[in-house]
LOMARMI-142987 format. One record per residue: chain; x negated, y negated, z negated of N, C-alpha, C in turn; residue number from 1; residue in three letters. Coordinates in nm, 2 decimals, decimal comma, padded with zeros to 4 digits, m for minus. Layout:
{chain A&nxx X&nyy Y&nzz Z&caxx X&cayy Y&cazz Z&cxx X&cyy Y&czz Z&resi NUM&resn ALA}
...
//
This chain:
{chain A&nxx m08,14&nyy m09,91&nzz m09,32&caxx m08,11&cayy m09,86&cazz m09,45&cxx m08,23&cyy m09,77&czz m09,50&resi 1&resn UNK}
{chain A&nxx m08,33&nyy m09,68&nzz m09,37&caxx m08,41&cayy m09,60&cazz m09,44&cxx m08,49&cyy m09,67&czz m09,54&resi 2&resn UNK}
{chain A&nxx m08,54&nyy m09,82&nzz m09,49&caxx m08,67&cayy m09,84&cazz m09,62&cxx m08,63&cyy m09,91&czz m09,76&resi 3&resn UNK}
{chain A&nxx m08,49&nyy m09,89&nzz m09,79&caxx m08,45&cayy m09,95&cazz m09,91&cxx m08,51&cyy m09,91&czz m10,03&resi 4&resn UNK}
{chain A&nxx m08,51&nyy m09,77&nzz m10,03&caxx m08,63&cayy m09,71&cazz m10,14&cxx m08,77&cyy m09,81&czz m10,18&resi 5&resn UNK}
{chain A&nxx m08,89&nyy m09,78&nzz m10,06&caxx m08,96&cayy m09,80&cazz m10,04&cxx m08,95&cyy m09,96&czz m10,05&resi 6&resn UNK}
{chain A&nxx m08,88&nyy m10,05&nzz m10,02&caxx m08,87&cayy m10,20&cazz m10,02&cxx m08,82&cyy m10,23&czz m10,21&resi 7&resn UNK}
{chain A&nxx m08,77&nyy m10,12&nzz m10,26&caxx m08,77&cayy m10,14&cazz m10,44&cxx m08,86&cyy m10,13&czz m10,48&resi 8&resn UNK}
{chain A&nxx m08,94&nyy m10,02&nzz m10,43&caxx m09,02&cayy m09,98&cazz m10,50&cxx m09,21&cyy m10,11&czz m10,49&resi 9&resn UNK}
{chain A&nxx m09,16&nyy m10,13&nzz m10,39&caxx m09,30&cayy m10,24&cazz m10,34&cxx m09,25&cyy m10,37&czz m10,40&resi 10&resn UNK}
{chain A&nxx m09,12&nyy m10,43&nzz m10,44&caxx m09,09&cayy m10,51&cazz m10,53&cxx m09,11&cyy m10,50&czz m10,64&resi 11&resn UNK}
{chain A&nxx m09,07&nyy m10,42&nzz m10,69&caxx m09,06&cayy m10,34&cazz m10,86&cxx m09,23&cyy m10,38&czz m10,88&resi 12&resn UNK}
{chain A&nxx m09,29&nyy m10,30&nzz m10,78&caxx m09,43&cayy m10,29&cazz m10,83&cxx m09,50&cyy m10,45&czz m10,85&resi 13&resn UNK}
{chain A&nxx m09,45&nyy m10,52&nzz m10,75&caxx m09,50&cayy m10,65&cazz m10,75&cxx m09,44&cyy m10,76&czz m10,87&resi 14&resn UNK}
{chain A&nxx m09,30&nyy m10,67&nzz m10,95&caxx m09,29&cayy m10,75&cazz m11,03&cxx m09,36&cyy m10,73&czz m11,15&resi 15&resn UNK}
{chain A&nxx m09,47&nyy m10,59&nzz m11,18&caxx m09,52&cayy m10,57&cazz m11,29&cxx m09,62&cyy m10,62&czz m11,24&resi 16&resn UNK}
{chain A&nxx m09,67&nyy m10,64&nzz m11,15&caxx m09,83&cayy m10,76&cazz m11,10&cxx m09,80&cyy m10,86&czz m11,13&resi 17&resn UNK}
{chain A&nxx m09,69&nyy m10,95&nzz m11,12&caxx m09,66&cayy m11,08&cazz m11,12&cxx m09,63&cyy m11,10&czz m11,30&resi 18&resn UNK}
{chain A&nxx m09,60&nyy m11,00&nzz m11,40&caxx m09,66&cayy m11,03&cazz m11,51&cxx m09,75&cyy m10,99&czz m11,60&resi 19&resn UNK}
{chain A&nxx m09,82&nyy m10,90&nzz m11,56&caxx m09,95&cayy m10,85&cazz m11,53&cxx m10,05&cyy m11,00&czz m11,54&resi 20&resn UNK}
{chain A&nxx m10,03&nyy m11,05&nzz m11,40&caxx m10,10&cayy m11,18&cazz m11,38&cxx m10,08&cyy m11,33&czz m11,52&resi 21&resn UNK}
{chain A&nxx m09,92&nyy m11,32&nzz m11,55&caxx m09,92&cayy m11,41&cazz m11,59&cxx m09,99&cyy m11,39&czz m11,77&resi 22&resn UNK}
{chain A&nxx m09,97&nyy m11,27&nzz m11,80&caxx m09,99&cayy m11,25&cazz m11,94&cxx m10,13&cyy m11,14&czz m11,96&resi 23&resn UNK}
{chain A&nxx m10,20&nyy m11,16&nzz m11,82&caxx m10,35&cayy m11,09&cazz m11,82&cxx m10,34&cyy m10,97&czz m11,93&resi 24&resn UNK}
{chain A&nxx m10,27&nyy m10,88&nzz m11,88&caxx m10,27&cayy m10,78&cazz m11,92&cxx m10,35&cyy m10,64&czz m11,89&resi 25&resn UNK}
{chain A&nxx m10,36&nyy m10,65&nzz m11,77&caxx m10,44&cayy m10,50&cazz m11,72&cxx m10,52&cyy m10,53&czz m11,59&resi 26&resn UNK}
{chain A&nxx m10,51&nyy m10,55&nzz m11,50&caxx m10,60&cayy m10,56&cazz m11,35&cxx m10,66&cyy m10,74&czz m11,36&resi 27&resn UNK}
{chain A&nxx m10,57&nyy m10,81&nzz m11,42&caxx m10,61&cayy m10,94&cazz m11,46&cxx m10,67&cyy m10,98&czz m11,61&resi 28&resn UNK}
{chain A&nxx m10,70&nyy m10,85&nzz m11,66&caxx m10,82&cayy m10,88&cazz m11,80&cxx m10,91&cyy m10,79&czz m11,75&resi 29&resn UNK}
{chain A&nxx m10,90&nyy m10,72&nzz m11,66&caxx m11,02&cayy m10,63&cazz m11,65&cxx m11,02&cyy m10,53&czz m11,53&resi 30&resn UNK}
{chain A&nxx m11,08&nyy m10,59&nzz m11,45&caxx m11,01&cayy m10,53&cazz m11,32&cxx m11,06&cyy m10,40&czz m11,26&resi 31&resn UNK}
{chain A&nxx m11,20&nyy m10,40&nzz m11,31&caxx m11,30&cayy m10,23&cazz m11,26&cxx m11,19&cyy m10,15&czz m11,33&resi 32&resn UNK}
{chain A&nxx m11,18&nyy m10,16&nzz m11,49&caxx m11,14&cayy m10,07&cazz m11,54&cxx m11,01&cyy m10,06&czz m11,51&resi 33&resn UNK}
{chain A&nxx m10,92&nyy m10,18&nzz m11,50&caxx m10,76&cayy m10,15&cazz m11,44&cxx m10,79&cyy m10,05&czz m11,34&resi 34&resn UNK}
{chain A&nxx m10,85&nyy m10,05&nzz m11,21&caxx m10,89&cayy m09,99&cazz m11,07&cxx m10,92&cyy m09,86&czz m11,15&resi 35&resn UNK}
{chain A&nxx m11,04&nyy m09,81&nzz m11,18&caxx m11,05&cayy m09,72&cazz m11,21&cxx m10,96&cyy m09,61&czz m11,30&resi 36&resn UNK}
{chain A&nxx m10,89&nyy m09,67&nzz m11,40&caxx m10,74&cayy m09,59&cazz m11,48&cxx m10,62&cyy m09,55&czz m11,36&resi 37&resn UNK}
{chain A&nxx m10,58&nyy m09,70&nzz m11,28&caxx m10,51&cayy m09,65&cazz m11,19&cxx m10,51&cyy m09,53&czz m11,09&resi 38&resn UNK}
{chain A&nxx m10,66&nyy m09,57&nzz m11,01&caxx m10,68&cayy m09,44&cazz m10,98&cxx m10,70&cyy m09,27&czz m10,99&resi 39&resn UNK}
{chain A&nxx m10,73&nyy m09,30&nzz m11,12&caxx m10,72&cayy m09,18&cazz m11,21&cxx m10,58&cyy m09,14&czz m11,20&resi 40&resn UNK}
{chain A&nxx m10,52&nyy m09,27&nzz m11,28&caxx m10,36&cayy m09,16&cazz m11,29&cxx m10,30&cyy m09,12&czz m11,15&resi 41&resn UNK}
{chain A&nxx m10,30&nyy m09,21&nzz m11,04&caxx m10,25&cayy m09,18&cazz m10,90&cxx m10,31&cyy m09,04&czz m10,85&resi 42&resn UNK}
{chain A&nxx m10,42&nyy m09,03&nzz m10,89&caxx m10,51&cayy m08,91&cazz m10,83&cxx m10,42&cyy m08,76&czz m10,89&resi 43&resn UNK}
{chain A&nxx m10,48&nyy m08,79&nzz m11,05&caxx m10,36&cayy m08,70&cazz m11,14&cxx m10,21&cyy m08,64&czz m11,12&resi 44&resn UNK}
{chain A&nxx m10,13&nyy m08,76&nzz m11,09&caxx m10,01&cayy m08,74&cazz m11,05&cxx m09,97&cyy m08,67&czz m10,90&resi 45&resn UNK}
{chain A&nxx m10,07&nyy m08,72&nzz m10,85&caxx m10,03&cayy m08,68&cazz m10,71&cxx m10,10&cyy m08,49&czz m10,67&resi 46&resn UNK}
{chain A&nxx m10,20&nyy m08,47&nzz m10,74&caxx m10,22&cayy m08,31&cazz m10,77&cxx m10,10&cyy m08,28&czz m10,83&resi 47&resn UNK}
{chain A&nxx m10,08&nyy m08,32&nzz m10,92&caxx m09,94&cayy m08,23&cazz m11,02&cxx m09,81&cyy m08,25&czz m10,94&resi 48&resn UNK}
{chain A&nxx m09,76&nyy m08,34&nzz m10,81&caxx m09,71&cayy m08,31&cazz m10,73&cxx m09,72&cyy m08,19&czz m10,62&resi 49&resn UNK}
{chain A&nxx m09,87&nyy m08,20&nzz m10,57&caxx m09,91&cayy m08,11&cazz m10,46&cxx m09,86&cyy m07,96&czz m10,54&resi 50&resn UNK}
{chain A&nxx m09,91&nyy m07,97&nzz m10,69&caxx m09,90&cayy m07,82&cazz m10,75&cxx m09,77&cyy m07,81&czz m10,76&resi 51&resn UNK}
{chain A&nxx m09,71&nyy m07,87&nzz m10,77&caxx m09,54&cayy m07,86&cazz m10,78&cxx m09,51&cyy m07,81&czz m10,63&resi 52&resn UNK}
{chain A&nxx m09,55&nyy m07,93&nzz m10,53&caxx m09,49&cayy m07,87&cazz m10,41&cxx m09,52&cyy m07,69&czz m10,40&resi 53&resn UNK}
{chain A&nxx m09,66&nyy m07,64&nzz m10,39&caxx m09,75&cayy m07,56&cazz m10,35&cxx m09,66&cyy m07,44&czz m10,42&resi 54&resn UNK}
{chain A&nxx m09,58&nyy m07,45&nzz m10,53&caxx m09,53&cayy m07,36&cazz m10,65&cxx m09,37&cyy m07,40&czz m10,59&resi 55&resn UNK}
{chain A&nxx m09,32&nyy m07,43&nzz m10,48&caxx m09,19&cayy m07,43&cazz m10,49&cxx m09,11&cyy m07,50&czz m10,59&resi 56&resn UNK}
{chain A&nxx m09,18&nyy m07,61&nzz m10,65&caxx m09,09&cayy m07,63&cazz m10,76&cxx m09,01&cyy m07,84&czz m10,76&resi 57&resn UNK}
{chain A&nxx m09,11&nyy m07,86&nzz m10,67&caxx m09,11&cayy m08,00&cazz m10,63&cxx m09,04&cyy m08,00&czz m10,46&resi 58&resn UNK}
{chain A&nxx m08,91&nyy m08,04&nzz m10,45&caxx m08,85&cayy m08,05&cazz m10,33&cxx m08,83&cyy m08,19&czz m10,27&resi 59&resn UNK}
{chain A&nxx m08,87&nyy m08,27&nzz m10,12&caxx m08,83&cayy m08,39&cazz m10,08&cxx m08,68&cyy m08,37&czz m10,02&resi 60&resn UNK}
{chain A&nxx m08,59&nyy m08,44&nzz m10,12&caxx m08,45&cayy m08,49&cazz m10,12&cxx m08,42&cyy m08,61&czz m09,96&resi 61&resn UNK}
{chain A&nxx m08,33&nyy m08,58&nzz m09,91&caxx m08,28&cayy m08,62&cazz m09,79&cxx m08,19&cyy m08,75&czz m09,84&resi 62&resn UNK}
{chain A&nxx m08,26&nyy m08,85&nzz m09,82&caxx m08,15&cayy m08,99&cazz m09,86&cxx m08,17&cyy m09,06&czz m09,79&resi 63&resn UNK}
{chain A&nxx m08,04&nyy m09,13&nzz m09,75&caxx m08,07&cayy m09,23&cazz m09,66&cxx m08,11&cyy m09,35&czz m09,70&resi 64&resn UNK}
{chain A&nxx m08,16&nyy m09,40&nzz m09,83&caxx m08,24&cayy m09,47&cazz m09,88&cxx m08,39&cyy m09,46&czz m09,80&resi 65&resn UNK}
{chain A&nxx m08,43&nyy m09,37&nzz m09,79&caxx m08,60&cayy m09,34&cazz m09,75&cxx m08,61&cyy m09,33&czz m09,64&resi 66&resn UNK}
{chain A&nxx m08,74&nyy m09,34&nzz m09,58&caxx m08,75&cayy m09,37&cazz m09,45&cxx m08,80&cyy m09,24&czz m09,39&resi 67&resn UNK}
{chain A&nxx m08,81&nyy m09,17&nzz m09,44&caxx m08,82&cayy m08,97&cazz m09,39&cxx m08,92&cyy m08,94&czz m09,30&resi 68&resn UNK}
{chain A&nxx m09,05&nyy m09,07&nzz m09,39&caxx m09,18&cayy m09,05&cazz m09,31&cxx m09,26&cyy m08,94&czz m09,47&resi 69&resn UNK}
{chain A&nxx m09,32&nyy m08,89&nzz m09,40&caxx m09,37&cayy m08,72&cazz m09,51&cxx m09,54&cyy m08,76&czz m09,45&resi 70&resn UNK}
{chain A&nxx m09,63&nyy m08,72&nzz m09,54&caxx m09,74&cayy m08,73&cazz m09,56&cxx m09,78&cyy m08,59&czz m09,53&resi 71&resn UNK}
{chain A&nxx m09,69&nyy m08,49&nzz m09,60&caxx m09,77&cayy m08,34&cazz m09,63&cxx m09,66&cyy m08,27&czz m09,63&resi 72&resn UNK}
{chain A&nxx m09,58&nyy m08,19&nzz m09,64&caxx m09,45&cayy m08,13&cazz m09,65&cxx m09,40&cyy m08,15&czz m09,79&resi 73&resn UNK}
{chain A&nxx m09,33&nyy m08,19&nzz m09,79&caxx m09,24&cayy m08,22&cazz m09,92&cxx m09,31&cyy m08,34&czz m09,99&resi 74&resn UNK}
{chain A&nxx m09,37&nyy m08,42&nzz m09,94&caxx m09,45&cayy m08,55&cazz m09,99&cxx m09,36&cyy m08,69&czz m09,90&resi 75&resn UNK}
{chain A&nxx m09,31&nyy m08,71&nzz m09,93&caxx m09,22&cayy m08,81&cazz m09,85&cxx m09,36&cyy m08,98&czz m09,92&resi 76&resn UNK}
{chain A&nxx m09,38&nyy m09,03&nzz m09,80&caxx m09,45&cayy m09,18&cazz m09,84&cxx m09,39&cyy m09,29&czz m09,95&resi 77&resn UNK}
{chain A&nxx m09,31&nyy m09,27&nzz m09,96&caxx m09,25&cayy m09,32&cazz m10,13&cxx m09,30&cyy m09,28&czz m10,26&resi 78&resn UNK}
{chain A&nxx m09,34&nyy m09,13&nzz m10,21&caxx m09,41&cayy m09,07&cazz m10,34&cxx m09,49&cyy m09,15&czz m10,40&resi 79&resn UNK}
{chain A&nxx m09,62&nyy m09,15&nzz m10,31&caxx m09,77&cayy m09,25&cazz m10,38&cxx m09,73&cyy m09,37&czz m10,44&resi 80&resn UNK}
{chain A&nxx m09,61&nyy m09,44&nzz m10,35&caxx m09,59&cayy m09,60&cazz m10,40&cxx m09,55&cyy m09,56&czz m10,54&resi 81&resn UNK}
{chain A&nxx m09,45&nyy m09,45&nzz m10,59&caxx m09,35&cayy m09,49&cazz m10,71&cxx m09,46&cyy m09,45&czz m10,81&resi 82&resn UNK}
{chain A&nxx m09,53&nyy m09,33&nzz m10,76&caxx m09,67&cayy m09,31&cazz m10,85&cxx m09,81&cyy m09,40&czz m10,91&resi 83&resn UNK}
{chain A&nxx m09,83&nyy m09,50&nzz m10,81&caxx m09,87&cayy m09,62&cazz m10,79&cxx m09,81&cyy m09,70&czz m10,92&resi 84&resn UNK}
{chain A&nxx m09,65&nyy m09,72&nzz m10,89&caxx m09,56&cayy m09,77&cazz m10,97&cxx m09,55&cyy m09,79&czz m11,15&resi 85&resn UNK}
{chain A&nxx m09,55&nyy m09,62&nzz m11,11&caxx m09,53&cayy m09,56&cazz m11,22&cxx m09,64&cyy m09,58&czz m11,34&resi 86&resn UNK}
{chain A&nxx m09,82&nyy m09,57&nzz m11,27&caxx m09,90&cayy m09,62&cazz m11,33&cxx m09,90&cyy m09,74&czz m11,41&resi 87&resn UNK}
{chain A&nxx m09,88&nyy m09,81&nzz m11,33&caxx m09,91&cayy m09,96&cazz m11,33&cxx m09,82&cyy m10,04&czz m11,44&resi 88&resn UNK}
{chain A&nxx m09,71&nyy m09,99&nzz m11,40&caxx m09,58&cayy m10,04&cazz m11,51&cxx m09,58&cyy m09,96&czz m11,62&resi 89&resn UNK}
{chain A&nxx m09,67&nyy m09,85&nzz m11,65&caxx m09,72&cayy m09,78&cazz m11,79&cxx m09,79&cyy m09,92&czz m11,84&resi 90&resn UNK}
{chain A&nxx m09,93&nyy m09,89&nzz m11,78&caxx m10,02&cayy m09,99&cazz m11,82&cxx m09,99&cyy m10,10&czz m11,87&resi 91&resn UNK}
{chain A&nxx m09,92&nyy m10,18&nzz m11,80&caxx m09,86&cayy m10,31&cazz m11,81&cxx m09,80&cyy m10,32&czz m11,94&resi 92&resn UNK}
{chain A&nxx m09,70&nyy m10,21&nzz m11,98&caxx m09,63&cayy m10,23&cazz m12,11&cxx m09,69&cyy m10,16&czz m12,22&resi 93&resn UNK}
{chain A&nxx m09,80&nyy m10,09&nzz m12,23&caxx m09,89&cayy m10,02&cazz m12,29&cxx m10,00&cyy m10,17&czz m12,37&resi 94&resn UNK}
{chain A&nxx m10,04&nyy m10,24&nzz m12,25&caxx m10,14&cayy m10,34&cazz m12,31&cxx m10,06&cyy m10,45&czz m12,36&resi 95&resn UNK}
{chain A&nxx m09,92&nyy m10,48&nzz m12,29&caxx m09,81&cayy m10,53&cazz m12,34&cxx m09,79&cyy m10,55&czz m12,54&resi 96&resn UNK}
{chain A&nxx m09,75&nyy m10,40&nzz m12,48&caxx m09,72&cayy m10,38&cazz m12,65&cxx m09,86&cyy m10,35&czz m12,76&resi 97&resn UNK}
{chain A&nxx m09,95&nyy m10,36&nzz m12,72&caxx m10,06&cayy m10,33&cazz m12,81&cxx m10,13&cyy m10,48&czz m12,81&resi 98&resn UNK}
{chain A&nxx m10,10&nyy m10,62&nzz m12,72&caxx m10,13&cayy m10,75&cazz m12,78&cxx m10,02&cyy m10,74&czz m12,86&resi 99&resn UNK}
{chain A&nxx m09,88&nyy m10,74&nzz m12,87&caxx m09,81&cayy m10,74&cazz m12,94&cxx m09,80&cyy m10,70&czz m13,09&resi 100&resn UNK}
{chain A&nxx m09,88&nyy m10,62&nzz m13,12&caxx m09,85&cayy m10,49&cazz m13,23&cxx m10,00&cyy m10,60&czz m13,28&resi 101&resn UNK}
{chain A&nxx m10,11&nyy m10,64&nzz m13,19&caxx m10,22&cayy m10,67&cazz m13,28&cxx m10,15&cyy m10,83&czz m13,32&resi 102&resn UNK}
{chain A&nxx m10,05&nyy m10,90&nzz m13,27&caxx m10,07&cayy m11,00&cazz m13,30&cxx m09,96&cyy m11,03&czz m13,45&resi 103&resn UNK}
{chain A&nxx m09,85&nyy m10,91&nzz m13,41&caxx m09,76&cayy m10,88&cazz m13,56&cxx m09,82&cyy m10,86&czz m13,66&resi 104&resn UNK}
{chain A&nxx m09,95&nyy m10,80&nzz m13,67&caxx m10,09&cayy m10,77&cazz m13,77&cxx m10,13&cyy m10,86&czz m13,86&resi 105&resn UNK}
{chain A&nxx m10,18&nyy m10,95&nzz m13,75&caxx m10,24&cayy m11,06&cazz m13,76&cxx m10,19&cyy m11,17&czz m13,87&resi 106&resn UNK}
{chain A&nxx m10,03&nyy m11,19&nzz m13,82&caxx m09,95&cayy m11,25&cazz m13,88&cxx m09,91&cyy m11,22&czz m13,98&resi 107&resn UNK}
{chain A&nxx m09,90&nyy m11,07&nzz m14,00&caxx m09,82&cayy m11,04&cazz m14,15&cxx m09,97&cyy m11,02&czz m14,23&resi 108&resn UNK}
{chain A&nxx m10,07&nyy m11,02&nzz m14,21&caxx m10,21&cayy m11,02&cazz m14,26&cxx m10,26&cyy m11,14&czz m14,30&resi 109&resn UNK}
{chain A&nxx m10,23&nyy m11,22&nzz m14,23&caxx m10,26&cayy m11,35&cazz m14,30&cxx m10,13&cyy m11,40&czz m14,35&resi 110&resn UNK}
{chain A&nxx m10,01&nyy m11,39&nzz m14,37&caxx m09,89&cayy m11,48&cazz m14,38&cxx m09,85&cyy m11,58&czz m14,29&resi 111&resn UNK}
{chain A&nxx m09,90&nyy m11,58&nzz m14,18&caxx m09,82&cayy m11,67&cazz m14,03&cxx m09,70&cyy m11,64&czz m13,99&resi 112&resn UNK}
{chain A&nxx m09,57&nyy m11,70&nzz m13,98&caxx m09,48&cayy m11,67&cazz m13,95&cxx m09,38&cyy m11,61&czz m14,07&resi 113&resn UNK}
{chain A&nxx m09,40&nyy m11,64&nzz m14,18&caxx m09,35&cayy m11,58&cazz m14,29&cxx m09,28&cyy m11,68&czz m14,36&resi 114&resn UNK}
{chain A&nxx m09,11&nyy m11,69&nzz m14,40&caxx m09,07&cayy m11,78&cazz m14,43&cxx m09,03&cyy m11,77&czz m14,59&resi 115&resn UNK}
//
């Protein structure tokens, strides 16, 4: 039962890769810069964790969902994945909705789709 967390969260993430890939959206239109943003924000988040821990304000929750393997004190190894996650599945619906928004544009700019 501990890795249930951790086995959503490595799914979840694989399902925003798997449309990521199909609709070349972020790591599959552009992969330096996908790598590079990701690790930006992972880097990011995971300071603004340590500062949370470091300030008493960020606590690791006891669930029997997680596997109650800790990196650093109060950093349970689920953290980086859901942060990882958390990235990625921004991005994904970010570039998502911005082919979207250019292609409603497009349409209502020329009259495609207009009945």
């Amino acid at each position: 039962m501990g890795m249930v967390y951790l086995a959503a969260l490595l799914l979840s993430l694989g399902c925003m890769l798997l449309l990521d890939w199909r609709f070349r959206l972020f790591f599959w239109r552009d992969a330096v810069s996908a790598t590079v943003v990701t690790l930006v924000g992972l880097v990011f988040f995971l300071l603004w964790d340590v500062a949370g821990i470091a300030n008493g304000i960020f606590f690791r929750g006891d669930g029997a969902i997680a596997t109650g393997i800790v990196l650093a004190p109060e950093l349970p190894i689920e953290e980086p994945v859901f942060l990882l996650f958390l990235v990625v599945c921004t991005m994904v619906i970010y570039t998502g909705a911005e082919r979207l928004i250019t292609r409603w544009r497009e349409n209502r700019r020329t009259g495609a789709g207009a009945s």
